[in-house]
MARDO-110437 format. One line per 3 residues: their letters; for each residue x, z negated, y negated of C-alpha. Coordinates in nm, 3 decimals, padded with zeros to 5 digits. Example, Ala and Ser with C-alpha at 12.3 -4.5 7.8 and 13.67 -1.06 7.14 Angstrom:
BEGIN
as) 01.230:-00.780:00.450  01.367:-00.714:00.106
***
This chain:
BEGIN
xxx) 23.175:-06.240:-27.233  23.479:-06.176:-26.941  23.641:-05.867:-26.976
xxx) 23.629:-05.769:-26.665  23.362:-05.501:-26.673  23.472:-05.231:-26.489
xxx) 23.358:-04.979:-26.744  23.633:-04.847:-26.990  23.613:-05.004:-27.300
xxx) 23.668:-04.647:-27.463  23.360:-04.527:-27.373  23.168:-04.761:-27.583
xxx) 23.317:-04.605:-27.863  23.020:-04.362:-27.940  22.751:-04.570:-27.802
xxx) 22.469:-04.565:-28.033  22.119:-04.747:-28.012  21.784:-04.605:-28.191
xxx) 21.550:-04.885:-28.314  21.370:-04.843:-28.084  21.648:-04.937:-27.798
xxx) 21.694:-05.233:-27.992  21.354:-05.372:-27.992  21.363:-05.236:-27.607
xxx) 21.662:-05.421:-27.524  21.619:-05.743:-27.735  21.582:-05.990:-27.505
xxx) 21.893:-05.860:-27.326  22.092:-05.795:-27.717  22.001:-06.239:-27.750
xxx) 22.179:-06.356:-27.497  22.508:-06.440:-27.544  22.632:-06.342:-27.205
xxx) 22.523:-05.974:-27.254  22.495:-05.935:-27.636  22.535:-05.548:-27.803
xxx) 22.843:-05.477:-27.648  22.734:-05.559:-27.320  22.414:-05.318:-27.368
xxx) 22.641:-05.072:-27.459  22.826:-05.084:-27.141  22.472:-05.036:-26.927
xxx) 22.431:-04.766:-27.166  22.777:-04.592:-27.121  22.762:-04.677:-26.717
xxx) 22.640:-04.447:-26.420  22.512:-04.520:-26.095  22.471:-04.360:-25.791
xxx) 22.140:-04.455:-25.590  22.151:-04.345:-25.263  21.785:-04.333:-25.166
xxx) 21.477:-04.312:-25.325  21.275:-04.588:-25.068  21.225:-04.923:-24.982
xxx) 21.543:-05.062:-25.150  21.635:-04.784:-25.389  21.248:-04.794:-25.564
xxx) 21.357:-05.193:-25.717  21.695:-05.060:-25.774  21.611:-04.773:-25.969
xxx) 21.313:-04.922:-26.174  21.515:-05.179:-26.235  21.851:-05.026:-26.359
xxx) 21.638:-04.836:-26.589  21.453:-05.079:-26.742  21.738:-05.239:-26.815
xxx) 21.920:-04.967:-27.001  22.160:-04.819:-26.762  22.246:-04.457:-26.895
xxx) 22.308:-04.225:-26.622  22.135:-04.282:-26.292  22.185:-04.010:-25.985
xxx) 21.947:-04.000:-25.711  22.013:-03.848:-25.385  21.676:-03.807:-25.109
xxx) 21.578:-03.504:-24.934  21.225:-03.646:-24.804  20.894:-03.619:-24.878
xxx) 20.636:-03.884:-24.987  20.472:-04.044:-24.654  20.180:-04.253:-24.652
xxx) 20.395:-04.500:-24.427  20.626:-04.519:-24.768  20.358:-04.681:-25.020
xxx) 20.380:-04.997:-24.799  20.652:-05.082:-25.000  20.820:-04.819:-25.181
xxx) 20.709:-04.872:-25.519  20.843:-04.550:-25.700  20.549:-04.373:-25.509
xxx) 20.222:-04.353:-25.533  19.916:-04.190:-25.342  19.873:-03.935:-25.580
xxx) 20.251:-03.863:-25.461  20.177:-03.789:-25.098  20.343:-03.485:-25.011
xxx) 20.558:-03.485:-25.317  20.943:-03.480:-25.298  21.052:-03.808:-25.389
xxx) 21.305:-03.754:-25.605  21.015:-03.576:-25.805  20.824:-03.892:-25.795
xxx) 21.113:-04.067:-25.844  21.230:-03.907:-26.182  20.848:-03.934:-26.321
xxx) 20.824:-04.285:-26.256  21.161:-04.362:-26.372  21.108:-04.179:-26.694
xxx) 20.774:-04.373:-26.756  21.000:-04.706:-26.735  21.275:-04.573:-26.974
xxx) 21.276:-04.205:-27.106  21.661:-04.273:-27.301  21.814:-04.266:-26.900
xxx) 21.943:-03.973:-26.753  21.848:-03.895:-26.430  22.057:-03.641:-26.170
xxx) 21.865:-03.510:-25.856  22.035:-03.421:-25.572  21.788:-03.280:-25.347
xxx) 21.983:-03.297:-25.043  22.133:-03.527:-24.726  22.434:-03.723:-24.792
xxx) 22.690:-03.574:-24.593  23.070:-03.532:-24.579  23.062:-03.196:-24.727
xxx) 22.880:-03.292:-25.032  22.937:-03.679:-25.081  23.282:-03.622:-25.267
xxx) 23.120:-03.411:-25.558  22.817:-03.621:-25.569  22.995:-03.966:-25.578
xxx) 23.267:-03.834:-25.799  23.076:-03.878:-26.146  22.875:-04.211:-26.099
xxx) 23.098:-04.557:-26.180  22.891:-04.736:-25.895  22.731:-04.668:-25.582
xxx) 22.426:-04.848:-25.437  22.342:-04.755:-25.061  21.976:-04.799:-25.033
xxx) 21.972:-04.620:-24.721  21.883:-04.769:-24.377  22.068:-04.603:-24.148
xxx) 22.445:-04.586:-23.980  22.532:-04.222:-24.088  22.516:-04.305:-24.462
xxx) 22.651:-04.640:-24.440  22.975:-04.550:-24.302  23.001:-04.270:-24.513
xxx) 22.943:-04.399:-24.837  23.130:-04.636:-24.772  23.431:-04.418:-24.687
xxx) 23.420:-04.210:-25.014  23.363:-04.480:-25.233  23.734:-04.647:-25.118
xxx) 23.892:-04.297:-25.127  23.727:-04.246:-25.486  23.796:-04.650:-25.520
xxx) 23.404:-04.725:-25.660  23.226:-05.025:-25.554  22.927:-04.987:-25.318
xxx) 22.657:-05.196:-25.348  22.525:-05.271:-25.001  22.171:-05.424:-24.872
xxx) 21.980:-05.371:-24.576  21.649:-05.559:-24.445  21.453:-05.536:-24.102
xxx) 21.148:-05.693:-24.078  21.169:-06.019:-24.251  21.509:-06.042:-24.249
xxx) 21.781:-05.909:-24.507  22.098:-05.915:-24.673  22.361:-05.795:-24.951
xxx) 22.666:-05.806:-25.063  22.952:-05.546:-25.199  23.223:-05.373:-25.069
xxx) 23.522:-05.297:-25.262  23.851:-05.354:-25.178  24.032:-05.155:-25.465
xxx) 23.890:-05.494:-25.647  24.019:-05.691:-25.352  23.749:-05.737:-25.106
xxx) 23.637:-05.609:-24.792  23.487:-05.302:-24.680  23.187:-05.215:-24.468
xxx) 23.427:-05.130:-24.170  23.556:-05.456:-24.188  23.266:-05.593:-24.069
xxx) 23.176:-05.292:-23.851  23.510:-05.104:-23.765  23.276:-04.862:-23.502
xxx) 22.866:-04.782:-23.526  22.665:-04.915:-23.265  22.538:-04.715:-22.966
xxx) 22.254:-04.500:-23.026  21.928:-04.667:-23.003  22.099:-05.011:-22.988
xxx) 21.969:-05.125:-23.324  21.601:-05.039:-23.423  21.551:-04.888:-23.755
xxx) 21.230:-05.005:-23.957  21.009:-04.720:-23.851  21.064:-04.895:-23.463
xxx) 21.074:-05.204:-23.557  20.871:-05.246:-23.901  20.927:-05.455:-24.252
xxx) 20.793:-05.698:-24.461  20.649:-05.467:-24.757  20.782:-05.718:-25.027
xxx) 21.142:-05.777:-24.871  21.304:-05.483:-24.979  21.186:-05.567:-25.339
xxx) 21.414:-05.874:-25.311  21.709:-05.725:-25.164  21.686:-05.416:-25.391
xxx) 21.653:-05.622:-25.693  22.003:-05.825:-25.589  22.163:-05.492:-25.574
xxx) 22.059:-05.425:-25.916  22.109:-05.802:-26.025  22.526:-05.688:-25.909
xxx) 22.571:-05.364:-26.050  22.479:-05.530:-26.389  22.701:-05.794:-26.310
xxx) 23.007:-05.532:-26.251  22.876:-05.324:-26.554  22.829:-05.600:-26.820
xxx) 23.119:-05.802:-26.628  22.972:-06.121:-26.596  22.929:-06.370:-26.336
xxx) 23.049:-06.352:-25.954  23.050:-06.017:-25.787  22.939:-06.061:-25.436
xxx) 23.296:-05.951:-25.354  23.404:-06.101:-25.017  23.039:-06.276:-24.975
xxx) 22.734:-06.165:-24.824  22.377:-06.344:-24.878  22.128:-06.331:-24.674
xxx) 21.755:-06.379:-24.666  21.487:-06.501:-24.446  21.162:-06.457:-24.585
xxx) 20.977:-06.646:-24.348  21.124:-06.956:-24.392  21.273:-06.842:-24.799
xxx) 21.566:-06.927:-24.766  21.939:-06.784:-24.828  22.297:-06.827:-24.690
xxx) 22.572:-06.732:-24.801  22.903:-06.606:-24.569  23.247:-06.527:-24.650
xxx) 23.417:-06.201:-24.594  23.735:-06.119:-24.546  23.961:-05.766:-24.514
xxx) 24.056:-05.672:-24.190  24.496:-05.636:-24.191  24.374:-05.353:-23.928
xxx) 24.078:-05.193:-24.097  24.071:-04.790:-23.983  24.000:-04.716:-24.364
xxx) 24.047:-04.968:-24.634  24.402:-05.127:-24.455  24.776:-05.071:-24.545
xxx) 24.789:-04.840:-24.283  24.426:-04.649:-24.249  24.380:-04.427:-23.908
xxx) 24.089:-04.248:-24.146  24.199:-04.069:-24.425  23.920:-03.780:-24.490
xxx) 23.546:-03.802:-24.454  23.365:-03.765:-24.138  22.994:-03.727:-24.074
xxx) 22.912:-04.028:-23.899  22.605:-03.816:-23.704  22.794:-03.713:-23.439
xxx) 22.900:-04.044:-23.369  22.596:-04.325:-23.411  22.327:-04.045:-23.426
xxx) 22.136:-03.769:-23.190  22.406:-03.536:-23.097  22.627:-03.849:-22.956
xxx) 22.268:-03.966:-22.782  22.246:-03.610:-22.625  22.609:-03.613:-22.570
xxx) 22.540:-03.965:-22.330  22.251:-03.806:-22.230  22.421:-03.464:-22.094
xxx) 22.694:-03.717:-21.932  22.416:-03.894:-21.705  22.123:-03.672:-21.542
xxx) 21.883:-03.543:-21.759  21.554:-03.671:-21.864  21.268:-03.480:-21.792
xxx) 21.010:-03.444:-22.080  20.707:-03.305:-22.124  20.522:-03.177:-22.473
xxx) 20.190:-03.336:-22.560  20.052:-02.970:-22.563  20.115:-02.982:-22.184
xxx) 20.011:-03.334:-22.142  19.671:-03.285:-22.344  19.674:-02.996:-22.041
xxx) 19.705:-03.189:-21.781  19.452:-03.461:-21.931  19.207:-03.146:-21.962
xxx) 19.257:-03.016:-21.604  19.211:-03.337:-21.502  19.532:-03.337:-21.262
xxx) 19.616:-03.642:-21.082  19.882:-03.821:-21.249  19.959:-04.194:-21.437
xxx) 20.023:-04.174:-21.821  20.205:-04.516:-21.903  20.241:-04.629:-22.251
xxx) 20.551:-04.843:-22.307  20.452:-04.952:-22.688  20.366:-05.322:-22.794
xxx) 19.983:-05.520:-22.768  19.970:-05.472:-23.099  20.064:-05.100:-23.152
xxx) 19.846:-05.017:-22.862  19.536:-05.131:-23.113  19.654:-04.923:-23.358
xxx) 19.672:-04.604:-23.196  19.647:-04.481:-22.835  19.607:-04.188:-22.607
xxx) 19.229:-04.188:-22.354  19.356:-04.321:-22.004  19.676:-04.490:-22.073
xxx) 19.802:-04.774:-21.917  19.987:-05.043:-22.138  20.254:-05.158:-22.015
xxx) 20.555:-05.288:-22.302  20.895:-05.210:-22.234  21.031:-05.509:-22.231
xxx) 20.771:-05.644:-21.927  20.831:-05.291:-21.710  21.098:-05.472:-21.475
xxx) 20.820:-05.772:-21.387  20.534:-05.515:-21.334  20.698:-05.226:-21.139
xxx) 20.462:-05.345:-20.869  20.144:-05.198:-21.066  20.304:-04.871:-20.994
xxx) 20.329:-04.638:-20.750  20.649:-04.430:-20.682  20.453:-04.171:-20.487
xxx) 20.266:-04.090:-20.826  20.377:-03.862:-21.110  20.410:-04.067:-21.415
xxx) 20.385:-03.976:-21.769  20.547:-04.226:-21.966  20.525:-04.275:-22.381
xxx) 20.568:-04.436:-22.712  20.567:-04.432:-23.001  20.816:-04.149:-23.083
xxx) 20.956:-04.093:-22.720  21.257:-04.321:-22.764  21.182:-04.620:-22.544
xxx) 21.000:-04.487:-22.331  21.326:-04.264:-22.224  21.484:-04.637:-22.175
xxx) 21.165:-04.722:-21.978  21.220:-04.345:-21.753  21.574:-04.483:-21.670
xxx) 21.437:-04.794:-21.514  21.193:-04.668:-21.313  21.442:-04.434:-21.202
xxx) 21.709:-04.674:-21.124  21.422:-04.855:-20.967  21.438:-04.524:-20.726
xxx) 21.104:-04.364:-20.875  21.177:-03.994:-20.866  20.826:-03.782:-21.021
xxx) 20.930:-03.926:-21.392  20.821:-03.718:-21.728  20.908:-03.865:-22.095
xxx) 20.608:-03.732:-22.379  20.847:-03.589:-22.619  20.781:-03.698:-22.967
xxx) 20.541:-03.928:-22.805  20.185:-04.114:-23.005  20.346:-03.950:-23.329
xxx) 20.369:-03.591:-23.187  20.007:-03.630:-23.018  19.887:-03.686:-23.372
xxx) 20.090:-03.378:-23.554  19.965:-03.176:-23.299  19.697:-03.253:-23.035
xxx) 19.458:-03.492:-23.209  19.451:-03.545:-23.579  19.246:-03.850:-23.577
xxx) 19.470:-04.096:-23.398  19.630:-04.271:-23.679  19.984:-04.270:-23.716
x) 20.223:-04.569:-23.822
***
């Protein structure tokens, strides 16, 4: 066994298994690379999962089937249908449910000796210091910008390691950050976030249902690893994974000599809630900067349909979502061909235009109006909102 676990070899002190752990734990107590006092580490460890979805449902099962002892969970959503694609702590009966609820019940079926900490909340600068400050480890399971950047902050202020992953589609990756252990930080790689609306988040841009089972099951596979302290921490290397052709490559990381927050000689020294930089309020900011797009609700567009008043409703979506769901009398036309088919249009018309959730088909108002059409309405909310609210039996996705 290497000794360098970074749990405190103190704390195994009063570590104590019933017979019942043992025969649990056995084929973990055999090998000679874990062993008693290595179970006794998971046992004396705590972990911070950040999300209760896609990646933190393999994490959490996981780290609890394999003995860790304290395990905090931190999700203010609700149970969506869209979730049982592929987050496995949920089922249908769940629906509706909190997840953390879910969460904890299905944990608890796994392994009943963990202890399990909900925090029923956002992770945001004002709480992530007292809910990071207990836990030995973080794992972001999170997919988006907001969170990444700030757990990553407080875990080099509070010097923990955070366990990253992310996965779009069929693509995904891990690695983790820690430079108090001498690696590099998340901001290394990505001093500033994106734009907003640069980078699709899964709900735009879907996954593969099984691929966050393989990236959340690395993050486990390292926080074991930095618990038991065995192997090669992916410290300064990040793998990723391409599940269409199954294969994985490995790249080196290095610290930035200028990072803003894990350097000599940081420019960020307290937290900061990353929102009103990568999320809505800097999108409205932008937005407020340029001339102002004009929306319309789908109360006032089912209205309009009703009265039968003469205008074109243009749907921006893909082929393929078009199948799935659609509103009577709209014309299909994807974002990315708009520019080649302006022609089908006529600038003398009011148009309608929509998507999915009324976020490219704001990009697709900006073209046309670039494009110098001028009677230009965005569906706020767009398909998604038309379902909540108009018509109940258009499936959503």
């Amino acid at each position: 066994m290497t000794t360098n676990s970074i749990i405190d070899p103190s704390r195994l002190e009063k570590i104590e298994f019933s017979n019942d752990e043992i025969a649990r734990y056995s084929r973990h107590l055999i090998m000679p690379e874990v062993t008693l006092e290595g179970q006794k580490r998971l046992k004396a460890a705590s972990v911070l999962c950040i999300g209760t979805g896609g990646l933190g449902s393999p994490i959490a099962l996981y780290l609890a089937a394999a003995g860790i002892g304290r395990m905090g969970l931190v999700d203010g959503d609700v149970v969506d249908f869209s979730n049982l694609q592929r987050q496995i702590l949920h089922g249908t009966k769940d629906v509706g449910r909190k997840k953390l609820n879910s969460a904890r019940d299905r944990i608890r079926e796994i392994n009943p000796n963990v202890q399990i900490d909900l925090h029923d909340a956002m992770f945001t600068s004002e709480n992530a210091r007292e809910i990071t400050e207990p836990y030995d480890i973080v794992i972001d399971g999170t997919d988006n910008f907001p969170t990444r950047y700030l757990s990553n902050d407080i875990c080099i202020f509070l010097k923990k390691p955070n366990i990253y992953g992310s996965i779009f589609r069929f693509d995904g990756q891990c690695t983790v950050f820690a430079p108090h252990l001498g690696g590099p930080c998340y901001r290394c790689m990505f001093p500033e976030p994106p734009p907003p609306g640069m980078v699709p988040s899964c709900a735009e841009g879907g996954v593969l249902g099984v691929l966050p089972g393989i990236i959340g099951v690395m993050q486990a596979i390292e926080a074991i690893k930095l618990i038991i302290g065995i192997g090669e921490p992916l410290i300064g290397r990040l793998v990723h994974f391409d599940a269409l052709k199954l294969k994985f490559r490995e790249f080196k990381l290095r610290r930035d000599p200028k990072c803003p927050v894990c350097s000599d000689n940081p420019t960020i020294t307290e937290l900061i809630d990353y929102d009103q930089f990568c999320g809505i309020p800097q999108a409205a900011a932008a937005e407020a900067a340029e001339e102002p797009i004009p929306t319309i609700s789908v109360r006032d567009l089912k209205r309009k349909l009703d009265a039968k008043e003469k205008f074109v409703l243009v749907d921006v979506r893909e082929n393929f979502e078009y199948d799935i769901a659609r509103i009577p009398g709209a014309k299909l036309i994807p974002l990315g061909e708009l520019p080649s088919r302006m022609s089908e249009l006529d600038s003398a018309d009011e148009i309608v235009l929509h998507c999915k959730s009324g976020v490219r088909s704001a990009k697709a108002l900006k073209l046309l109006r670039e494009a110098g059409f001028a009677k230009l309405a965005n569906v706020e909310g767009g398909i998604t909102a038309w379902a909540d609210e108009v018509d109940p039996s258009v499936p959503k996705y």
